[in-house]
C-alpha positions as CSV (number, residue, x, y, z in Angstrom):
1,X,0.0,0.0,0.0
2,X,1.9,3.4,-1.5
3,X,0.6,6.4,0.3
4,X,1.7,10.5,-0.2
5,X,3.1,12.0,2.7
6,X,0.9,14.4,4.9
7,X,1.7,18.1,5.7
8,X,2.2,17.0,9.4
9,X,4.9,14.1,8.2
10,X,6.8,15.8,6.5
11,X,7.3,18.3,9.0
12,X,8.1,15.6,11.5
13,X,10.5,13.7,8.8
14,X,12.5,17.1,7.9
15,X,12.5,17.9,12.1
16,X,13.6,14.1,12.4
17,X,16.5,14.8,9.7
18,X,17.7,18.0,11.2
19,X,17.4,16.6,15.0
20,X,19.4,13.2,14.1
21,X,22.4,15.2,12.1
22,X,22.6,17.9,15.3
23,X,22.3,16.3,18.6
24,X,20.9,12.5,18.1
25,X,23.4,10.2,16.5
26,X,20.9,7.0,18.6
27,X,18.3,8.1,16.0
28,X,20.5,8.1,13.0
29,X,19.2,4.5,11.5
30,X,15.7,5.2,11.6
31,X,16.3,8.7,10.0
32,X,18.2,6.9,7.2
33,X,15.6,4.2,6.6
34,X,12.7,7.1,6.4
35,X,14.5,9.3,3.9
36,X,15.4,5.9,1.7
37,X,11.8,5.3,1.6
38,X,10.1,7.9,0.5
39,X,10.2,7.3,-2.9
40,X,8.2,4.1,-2.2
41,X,7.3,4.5,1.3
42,X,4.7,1.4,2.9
43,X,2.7,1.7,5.6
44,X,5.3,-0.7,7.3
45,X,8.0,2.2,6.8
46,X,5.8,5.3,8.1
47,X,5.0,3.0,11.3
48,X,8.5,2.3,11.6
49,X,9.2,6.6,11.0
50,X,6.6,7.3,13.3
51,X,8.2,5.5,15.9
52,X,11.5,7.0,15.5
53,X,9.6,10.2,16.4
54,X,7.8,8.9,19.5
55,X,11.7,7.9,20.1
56,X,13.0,11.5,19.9
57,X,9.6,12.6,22.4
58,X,9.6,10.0,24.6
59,X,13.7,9.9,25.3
60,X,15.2,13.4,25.4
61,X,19.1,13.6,25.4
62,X,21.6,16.5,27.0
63,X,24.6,16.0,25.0
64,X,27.6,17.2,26.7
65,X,30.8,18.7,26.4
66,X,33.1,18.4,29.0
67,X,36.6,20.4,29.3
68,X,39.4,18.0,27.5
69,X,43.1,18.0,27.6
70,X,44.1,18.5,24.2
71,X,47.4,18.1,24.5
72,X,46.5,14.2,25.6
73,X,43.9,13.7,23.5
74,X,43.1,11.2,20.5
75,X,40.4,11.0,17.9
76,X,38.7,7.9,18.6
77,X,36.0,6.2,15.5
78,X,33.8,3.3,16.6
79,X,32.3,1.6,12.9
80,X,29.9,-1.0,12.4
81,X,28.2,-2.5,9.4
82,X,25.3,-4.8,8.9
83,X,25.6,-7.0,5.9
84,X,22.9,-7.2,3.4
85,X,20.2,-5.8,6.1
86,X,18.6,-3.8,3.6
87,X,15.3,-4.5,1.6
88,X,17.0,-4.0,-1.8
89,X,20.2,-6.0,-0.1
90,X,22.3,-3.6,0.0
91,X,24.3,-3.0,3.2
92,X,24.1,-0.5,5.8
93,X,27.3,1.6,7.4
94,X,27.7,3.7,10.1
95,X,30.7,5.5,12.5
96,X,30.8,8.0,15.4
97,X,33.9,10.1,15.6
98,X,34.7,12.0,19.1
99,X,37.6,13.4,20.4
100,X,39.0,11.8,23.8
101,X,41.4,12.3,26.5
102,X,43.3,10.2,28.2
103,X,40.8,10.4,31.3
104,X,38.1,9.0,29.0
105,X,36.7,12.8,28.8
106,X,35.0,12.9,25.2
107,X,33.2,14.7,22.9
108,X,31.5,13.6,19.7
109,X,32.5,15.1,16.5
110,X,30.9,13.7,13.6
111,X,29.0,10.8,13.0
112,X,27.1,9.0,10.0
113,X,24.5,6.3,9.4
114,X,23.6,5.6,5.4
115,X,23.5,2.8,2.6
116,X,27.4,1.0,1.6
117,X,27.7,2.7,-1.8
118,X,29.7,0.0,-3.1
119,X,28.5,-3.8,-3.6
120,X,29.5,-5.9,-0.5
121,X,29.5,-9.3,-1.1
122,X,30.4,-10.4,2.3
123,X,30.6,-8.9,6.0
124,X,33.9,-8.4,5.7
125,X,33.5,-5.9,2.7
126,X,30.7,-4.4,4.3
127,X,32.8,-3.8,7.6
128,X,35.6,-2.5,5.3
129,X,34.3,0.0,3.6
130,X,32.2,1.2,6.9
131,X,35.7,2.0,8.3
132,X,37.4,3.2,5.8
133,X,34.3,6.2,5.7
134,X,34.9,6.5,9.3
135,X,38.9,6.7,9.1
136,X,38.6,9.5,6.6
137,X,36.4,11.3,8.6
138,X,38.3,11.2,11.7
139,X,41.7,11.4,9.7
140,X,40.4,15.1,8.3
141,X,39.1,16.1,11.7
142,X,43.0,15.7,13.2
143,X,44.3,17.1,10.2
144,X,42.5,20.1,10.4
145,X,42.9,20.1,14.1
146,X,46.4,20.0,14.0
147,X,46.4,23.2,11.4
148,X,44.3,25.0,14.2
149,X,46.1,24.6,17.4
150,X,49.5,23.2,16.1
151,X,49.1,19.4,18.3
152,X,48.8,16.0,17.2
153,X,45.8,13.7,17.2
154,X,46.7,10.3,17.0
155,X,43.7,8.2,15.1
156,X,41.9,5.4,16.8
157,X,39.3,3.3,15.3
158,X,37.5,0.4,17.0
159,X,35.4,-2.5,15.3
160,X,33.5,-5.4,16.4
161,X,34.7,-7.1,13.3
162,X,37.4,-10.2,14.6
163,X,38.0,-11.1,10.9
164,X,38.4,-7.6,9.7
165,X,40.9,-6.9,12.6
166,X,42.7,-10.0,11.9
167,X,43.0,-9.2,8.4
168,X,44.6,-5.6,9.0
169,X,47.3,-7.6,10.6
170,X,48.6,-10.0,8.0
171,X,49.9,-10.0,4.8
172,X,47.6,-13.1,3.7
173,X,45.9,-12.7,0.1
174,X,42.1,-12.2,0.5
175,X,39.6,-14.4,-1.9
176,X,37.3,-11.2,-2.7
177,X,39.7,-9.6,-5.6
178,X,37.9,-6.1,-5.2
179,X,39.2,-6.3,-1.5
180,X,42.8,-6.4,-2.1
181,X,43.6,-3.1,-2.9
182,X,41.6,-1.4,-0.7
183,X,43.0,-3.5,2.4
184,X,46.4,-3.4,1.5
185,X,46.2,0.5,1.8
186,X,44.8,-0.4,5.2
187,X,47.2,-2.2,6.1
188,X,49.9,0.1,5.1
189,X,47.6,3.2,7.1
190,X,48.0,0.4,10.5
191,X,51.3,-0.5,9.7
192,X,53.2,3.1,9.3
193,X,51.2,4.0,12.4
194,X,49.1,6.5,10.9
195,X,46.2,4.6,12.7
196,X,45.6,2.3,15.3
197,X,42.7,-0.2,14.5
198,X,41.5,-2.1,17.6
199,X,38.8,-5.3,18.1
200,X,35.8,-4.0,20.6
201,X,33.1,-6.4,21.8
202,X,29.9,-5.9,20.0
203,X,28.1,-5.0,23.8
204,X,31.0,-2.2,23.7
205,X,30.2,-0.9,20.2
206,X,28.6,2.8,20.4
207,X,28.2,2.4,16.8
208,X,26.1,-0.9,16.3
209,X,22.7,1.1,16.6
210,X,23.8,3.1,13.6
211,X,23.0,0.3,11.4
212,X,20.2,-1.8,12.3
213,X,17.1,-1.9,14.2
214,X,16.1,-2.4,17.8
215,X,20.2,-2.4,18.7
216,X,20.5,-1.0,22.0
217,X,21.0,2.7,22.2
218,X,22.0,2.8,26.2
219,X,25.4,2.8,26.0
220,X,25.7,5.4,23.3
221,X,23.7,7.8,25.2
222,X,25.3,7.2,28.4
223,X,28.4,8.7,26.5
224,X,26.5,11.2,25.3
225,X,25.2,13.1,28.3
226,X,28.1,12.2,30.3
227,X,30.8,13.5,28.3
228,X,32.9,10.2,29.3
229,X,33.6,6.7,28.1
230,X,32.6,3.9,30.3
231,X,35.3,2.3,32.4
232,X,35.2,-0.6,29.7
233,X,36.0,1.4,27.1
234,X,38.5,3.3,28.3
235,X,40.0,0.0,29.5
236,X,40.6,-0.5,25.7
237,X,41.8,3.0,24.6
């Protein structure tokens, strides 16, 4: 059943949009899947918007933005990806940059939950390319931060990926040909230490709700209004 959207949803989708990009990263996914779908938009999908909106009303969020010691800080990425969890099979992608110290003191930067552009034909390709978005991101950020205020910002990027991690790390041949290139200059950004890439527990991933449904948000927003990663994080910085 195809269906026009009202006045009223629109409104809610564009304050949804603008809301999600500003100050609610936990709302990201269902943002992404309502804009995909308007084109073709079901009933299923404006019940699954409309919920996202209850979401925003029913949960409010203080972000905050504590004082951090630059000089001892890092840029810290968490990526995630969900294979094939699309309708059309395509794959979704999503990462969360902050800055950190090295009291666990953070503050987000950027973030990003959308549709893989390029074909994955595995979870491993899918993970891939998820990071590679996020590295970028985060490898800008400390380049632009290091313009500003004349300090480093070492890059650190977690994933919940064990075969992805274990593949930055050796020099084996992967079977997916269109892989090759892209994780050999991976591996080269690892192994001249212009990033560190480390394995997190998928519990400890902030970025897991950013790219599928019903994934738990707690953790992420915990972050979020207290300016400070959890002791387990931390543990792992």
């Amino acid at each position: 059943c195809n269906f026009k959207l009202s006045v009223k949803q629109w409104y809610q989708r564009r304050v949804r949009v603008w809301v999600s990009s500003q100050t609610r990263p936990d709302v990201a996914y269902g943002t992404c899947m309502a804009t995909n779908s308007y084109a073709s938009g079901t009933i299923t999908e404006l019940k699954q918007a409309n919920k996202t909106v209850k979401t925003l009303k029913d949960s409010p969020l203080k972000v905050k933005f504590p004082g951090i010691q630059l000089e001892k800080a890092s840029i810290v990425v968490f990526s995630d990806a969900s294979f094939a969890n699309l309708p059309d099979g395509s794959s979704q992608g999503g990462y969360l940059v902050f800055i950190a110290d090295d009291s666990g003191q953070c503050c987000p930067l950027s973030w990003q939950s959308r549709k893989i552009r390029k074909v994955c034909k595995s979870t491993l390709a899918a993970e891939r390319w998820s990071l590679v978005e996020g590295l970028d991101a985060a490898e800008l950020i400390s380049t632009q931060l290091k313009e500003l205020l004349k300090l480093d910002f070492p890059v650190v990027c977690y994933t919940d990926c064990k075969s992805l991690y274990d593949a930055v790390r050796t020099s084996n041949t992967l079977e997916d040909k269109g892989l090759r290139i892209p994780m050999a200059c991976l591996r080269q950004r690892h192994n001249q230490d212009k990033v560190k890439i480390r394995w997190v527990p998928t519990k400890l991933q902030l970025s897991d709700c950013l790219t599928k449904a019903g994934a738990p948000t707690f953790l992420l927003r915990e972050v979020l209004s207290e300016g400070k990663l959890s002791d387990q994080l931390y543990g792992l910085m």
